[in-house]
C-alpha positions in Angstrom: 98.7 105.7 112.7 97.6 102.0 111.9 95.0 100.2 114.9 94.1 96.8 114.2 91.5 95.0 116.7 90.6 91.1 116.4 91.5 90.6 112.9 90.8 87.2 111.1 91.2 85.9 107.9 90.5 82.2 106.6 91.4 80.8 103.3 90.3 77.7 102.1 92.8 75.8 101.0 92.3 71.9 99.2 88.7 72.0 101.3 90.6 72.6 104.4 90.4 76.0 106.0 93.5 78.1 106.9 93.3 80.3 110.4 95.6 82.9 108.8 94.9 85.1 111.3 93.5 84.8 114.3 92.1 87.8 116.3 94.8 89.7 115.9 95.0 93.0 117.3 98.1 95.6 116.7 99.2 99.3 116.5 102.3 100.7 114.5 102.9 104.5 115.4 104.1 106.9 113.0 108.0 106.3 112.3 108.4 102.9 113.8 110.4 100.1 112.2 109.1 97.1 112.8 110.8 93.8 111.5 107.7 90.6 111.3 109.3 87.5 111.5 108.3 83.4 111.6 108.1 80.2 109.9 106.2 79.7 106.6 102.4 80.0 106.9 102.8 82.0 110.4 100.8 84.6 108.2 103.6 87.3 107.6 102.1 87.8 104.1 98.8 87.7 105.1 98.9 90.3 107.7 101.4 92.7 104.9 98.3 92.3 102.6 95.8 93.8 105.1 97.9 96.4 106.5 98.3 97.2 102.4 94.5 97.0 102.0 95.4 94.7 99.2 92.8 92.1 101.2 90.1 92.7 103.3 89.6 90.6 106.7 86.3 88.5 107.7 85.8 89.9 110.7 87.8 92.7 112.8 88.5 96.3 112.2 91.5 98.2 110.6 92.1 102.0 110.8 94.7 103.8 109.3 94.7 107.4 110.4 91.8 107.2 112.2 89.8 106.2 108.8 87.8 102.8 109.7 88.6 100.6 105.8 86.4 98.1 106.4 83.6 99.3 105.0 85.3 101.5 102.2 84.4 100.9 98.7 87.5 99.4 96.4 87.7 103.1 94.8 88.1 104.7 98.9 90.9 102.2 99.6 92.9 102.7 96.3 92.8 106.2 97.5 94.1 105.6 100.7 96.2 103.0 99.4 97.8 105.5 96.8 97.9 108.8 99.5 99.3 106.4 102.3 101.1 103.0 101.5 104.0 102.1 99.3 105.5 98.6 99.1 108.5 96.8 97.8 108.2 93.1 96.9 110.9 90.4 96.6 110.8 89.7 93.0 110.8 93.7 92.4 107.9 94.0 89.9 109.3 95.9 87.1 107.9 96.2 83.9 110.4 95.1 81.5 109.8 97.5 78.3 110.0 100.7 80.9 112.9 102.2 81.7 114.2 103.1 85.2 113.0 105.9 84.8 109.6 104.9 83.4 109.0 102.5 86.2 109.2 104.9 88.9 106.8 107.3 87.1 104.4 104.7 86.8 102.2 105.8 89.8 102.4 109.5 89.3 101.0 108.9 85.3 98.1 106.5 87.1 97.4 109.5 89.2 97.8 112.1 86.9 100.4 114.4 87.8 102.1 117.0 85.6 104.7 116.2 83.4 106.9 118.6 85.3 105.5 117.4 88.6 107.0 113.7 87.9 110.5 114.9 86.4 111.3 116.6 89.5 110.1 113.4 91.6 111.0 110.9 89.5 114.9 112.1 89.4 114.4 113.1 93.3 114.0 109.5 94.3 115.9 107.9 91.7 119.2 110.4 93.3 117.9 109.3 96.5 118.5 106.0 96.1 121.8 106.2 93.7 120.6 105.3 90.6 119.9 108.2 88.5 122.6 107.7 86.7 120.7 104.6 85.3 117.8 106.2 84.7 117.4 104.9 81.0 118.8 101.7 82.1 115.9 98.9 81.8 115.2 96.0 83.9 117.2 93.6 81.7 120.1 95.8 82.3 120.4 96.4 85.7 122.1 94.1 88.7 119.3 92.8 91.6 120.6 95.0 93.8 119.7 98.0 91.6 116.7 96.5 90.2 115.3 96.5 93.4 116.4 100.0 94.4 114.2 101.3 91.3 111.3 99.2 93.0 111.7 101.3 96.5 112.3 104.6 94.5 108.8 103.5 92.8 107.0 102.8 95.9 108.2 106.1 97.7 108.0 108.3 94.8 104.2 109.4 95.8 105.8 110.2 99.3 103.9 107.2 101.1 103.8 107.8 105.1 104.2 103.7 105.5 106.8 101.7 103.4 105.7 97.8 103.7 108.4 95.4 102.4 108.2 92.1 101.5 111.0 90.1 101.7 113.4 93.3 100.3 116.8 91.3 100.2 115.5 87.5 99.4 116.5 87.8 95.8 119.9 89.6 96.4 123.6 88.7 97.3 124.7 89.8 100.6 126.6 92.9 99.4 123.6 94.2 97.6 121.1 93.0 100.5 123.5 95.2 102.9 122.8 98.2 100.5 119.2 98.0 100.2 118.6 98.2 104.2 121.0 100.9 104.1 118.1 102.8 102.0 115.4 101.5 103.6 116.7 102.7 107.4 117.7 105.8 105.8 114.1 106.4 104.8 113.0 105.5 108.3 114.9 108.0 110.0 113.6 110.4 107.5 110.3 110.0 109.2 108.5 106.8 107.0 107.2 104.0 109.0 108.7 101.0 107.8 107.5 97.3 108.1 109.9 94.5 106.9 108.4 91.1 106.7 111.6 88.8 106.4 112.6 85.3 107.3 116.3 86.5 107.8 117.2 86.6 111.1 119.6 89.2 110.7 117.3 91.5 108.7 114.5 91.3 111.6 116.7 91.9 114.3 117.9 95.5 112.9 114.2 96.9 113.6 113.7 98.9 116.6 110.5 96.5 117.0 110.4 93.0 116.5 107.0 90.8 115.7 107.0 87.6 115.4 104.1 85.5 114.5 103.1 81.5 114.9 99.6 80.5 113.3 98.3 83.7 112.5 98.8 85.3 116.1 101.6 87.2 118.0 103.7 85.4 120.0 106.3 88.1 120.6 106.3 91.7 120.4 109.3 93.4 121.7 111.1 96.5 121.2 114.7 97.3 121.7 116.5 100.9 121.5 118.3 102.0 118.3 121.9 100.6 118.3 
């Protein structure tokens, strides 16, 4: 599903360049769970941003279903982007004058989906991931815990094939962090391919696969069996 071959990016930061990554090469297969893990500046983020075509390398290549991005135009990638690729985010992104309700719709209106055609997904995910009870609740009125279960209903609501999460539990009490990776594992065994990038150790070590990066390179790589 994803291929990436001697990817580098360099940012220039205070005059100084930053090797965020260096020739990196990976493949994620359809339904793995992979947990990317290391110290601030490892180049985590960096390597989330390209594998959400939200940044484009200087050099390497990245295909996603056998489609080469590199040389896509920004319209062909917010294509793929929207067909392929959701994401959840630690600070959760909501708008604050939408509903529950209305933030998960958001993509579907941008795409322009029926108004019966985002009902029925819309309350689909939102039951999915408990909250459609809360559906008129907004942002100001919901705990973290279900704030950011109406970012993942959001991000999954166009039925994405990869879910890419950035810190999901950072900004949560440990009760409500527990509940979020319930929902995210549950939509990994439903077939999504999930990819957490966390600094908790405990988070990262739940994936079936386990990255973990040092200077914008893999260091380790290492799968374990589901237990």
């Amino acid at each position: 599903m994803i291929q990436l071959r001697g990817l580098n990016k360099t940012y220039q930061m205070g005059g100084q360049p930053l090797h965020a990554l260096r020739d990196l090469d990976m493949d994620i297969q359809t339904g793995e769970y992979v947990s990317v893990m290391g110290p601030s500046g490892s180049g985590k983020s960096t390597l989330l941003n390209m594998l959400g075509l939200l940044d484009r390398p200087d050099s390497g290549s990245y295909h996603i279903n056998g489609i080469a991005t590199e040389q896509l135009v920004e319209e062909q990638r917010a294509a793929l982007r929207r067909d392929n690729i959701g994401f959840i985010f630690q600070a959760f992104h909501l708008i604050g004058r939408l509903n529950a309700f209305e933030n998960v719709e958001l993509p579907m209106v941008l795409a322009g989906e029926t108004t019966r055609a985002r009902r029925e997904a819309v309350e689909h995910v939102l039951q999915l991931v408990g909250l459609l009870d809360r559906k008129h609740h907004r942002p100001g009125q919901l705990s973290g815990g279900q704030l950011q279960r109406v970012a993942i209903a959001r991000a999954i609501v166009m039925k994405p094939r990869i879910l890419l999460a950035d810190e999901p539990t950072g900004n949560l009490d440990q009760s409500s962090g527990r509940d979020i990776v319930n929902v995210l594992e549950n939509l990994n065994s439903e077939g999504i391919t999930l990819v957490v990038v966390t600094h908790d150790g405990n988070l990262g070590q739940r994936a079936q696969r386990r990255v973990r990066m040092v200077d914008g390179q893999i260091v380790e790589d290492e799968r374990h069996a589901p237990g």
